[in-house]
C-alpha positions in Angstrom: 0.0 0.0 0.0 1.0 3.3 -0.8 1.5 6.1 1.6 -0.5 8.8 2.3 1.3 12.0 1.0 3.2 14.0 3.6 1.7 17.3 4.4 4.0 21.0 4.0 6.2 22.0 6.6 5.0 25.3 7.7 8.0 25.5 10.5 9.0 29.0 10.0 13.3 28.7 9.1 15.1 29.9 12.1 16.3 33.4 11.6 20.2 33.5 11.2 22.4 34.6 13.8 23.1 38.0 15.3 25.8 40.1 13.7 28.0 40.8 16.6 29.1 44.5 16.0 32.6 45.3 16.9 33.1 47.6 19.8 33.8 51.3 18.6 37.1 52.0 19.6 37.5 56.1 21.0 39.5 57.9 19.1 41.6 58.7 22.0 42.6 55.0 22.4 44.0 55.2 18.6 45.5 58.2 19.1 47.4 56.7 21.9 48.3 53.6 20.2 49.8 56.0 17.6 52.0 57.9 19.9 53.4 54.3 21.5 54.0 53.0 17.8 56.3 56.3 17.5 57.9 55.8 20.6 58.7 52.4 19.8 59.8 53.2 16.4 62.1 56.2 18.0 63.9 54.0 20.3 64.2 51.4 17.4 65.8 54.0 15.3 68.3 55.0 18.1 69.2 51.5 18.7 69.7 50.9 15.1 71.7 53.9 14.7 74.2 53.2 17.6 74.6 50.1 15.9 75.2 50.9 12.6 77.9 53.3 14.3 79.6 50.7 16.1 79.7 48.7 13.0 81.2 51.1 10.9 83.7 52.4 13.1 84.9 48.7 14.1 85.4 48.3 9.9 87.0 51.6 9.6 89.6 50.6 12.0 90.3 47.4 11.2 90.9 48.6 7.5 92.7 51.7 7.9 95.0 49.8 10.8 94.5 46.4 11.0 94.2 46.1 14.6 92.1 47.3 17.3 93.5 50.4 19.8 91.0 51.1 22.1 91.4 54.4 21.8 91.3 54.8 17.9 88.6 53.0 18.0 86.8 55.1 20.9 87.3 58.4 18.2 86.3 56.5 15.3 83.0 55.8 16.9 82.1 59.1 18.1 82.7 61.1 14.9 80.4 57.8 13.1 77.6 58.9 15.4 78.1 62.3 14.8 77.6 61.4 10.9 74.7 58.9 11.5 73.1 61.6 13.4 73.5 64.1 10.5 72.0 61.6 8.0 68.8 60.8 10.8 67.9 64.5 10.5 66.9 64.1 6.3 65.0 61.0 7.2 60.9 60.9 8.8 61.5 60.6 12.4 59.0 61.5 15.6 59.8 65.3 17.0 58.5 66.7 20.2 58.5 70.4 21.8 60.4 70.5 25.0 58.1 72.5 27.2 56.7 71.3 30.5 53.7 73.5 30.9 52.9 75.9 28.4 50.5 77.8 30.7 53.7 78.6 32.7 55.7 80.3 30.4 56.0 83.8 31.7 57.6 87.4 29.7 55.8 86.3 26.6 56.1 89.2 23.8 53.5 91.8 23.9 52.2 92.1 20.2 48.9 93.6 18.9 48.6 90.8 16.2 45.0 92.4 15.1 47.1 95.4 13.6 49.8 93.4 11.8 47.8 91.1 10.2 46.4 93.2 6.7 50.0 93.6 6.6 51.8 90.1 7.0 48.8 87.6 6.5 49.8 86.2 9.7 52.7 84.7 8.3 53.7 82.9 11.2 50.8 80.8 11.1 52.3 78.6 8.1 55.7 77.9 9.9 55.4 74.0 10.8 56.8 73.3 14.2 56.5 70.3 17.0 53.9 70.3 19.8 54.4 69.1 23.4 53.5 66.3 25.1 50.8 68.6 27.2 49.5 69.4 23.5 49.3 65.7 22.6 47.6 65.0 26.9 45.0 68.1 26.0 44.0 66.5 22.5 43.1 70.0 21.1 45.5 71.1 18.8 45.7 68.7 15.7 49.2 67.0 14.8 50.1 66.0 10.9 50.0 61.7 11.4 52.2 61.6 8.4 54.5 64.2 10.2 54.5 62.9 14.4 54.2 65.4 16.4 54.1 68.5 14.0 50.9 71.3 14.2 48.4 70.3 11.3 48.8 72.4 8.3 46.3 72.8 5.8 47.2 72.5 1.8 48.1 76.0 1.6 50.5 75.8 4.4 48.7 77.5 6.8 47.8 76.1 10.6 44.7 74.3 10.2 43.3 76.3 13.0 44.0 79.8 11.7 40.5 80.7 10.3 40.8 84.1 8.1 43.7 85.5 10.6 41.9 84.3 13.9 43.6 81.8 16.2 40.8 78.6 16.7 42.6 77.2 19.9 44.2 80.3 21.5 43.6 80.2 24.8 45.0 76.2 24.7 47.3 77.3 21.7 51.2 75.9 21.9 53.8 77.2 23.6 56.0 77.8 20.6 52.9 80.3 19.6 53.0 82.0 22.9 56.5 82.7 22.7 57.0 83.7 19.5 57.5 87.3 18.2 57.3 88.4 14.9 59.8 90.9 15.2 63.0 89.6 15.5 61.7 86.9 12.5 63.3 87.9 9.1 60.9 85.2 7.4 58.4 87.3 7.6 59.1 90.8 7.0 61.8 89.9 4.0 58.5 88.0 2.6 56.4 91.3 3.1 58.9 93.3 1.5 59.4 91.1 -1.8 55.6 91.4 -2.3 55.9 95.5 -2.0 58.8 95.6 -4.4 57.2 93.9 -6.8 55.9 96.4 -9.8 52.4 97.0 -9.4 50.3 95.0 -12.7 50.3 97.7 -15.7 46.5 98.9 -16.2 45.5 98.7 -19.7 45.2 102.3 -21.6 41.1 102.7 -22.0 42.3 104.7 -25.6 43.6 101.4 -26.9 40.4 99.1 -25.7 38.2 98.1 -28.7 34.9 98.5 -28.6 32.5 95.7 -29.4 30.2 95.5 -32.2 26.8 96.3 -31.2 
């Protein structure tokens, strides 16, 4: 005997699993995993250099001698890490202000900016410099990542927090801003003075325009 057909499961398919969603990670935490990537990678570098210095001055020796006087060797090494060091500052390497507590700093230069600046475009607001380790604590003023730890620079060279002359973080601003005066700084006045010598653009004789046809 045949079986009776069986009848359509109507069981609903369980629904598939939850998509566990990755924690966000604060941007705080990345930042700080940065600055301990360029720590490591400073020390990493200095190691490597002192290395490479040793190396070079134990080969040096040994060539230009053939033995080993302690205190040929002692020279050698000293003027090789003078050399590596010379050839560290053209590579990408991690810099950092050296000041404490920029809120501190005391005798900063009196200058009435607001005056100066229809004349020198706040020049000194494109000048790249490093920021402090209270800068990096604060997490206000922006670094370049490609550039560890220098102020963030827009692509026409100017501070990314300069906004049409005005400072964006002054009262938190670095200590190399508060300290800095304009007037001992030949950059900028020998660039103000090349734009005034230039010739002014020659304005074309109105005798000489042609009219056009109607």
């Amino acid at each position: 005997m045949s079986q009776p057909p069986t009848p359509p499961d109507d069981t609903p398919p369980p629904p598939p699993p939850a998509k566990r969603s990755s924690p966000r990670v604060p941007p705080e935490d990345v930042e700080s995993a940065l600055r301990f990537l360029h720590l490591v990678d400073v020390e990493t570098k200095a190691r490597v250099a002192e290395l490479s210095a040793t190396l070079n001055a134990v080969v040096e020796t040994l060539v230009g001698l053939g033995h080993l006087p302690i205190e040929t060797y002692e020279k050698r090494k000293h003027l090789t890490v003078l050399r590596e060091n010379e050839r560290a500052k053209t590579e990408a390497g991690v810099t950092v202000a050296n000041i404490p507590d920029k809120y501190a700093l005391a005798d900063l230069p009196q200058i009435d900016c607001a005056a100066r600046i229809p004349l020198c475009r706040a020049r000194c607001c494109s000048f790249s410099f490093p920021l402090s380790v209270q800068d990096l604590d604060e997490r206000i003023v922006r670094w370049t990542y490609g550039a560890p730890y220098k102020i963030a620079q827009r692509e026409d060279g100017y501070c990314v927090h300069n906004h049409n002359g005005q400072c964006g973080v002054y009262p938190n601003r670095p200590g190399v801003c508060r300290t800095y005066d304009c007037r001992t700084d030949k950059r900028v006045w020998l660039s103000i003075s090349k734009s005034a010598s230039r010739p002014p653009s020659p304005r074309p004789d109105p005798r000489r325009l042609k009219r056009r046809p109607s």
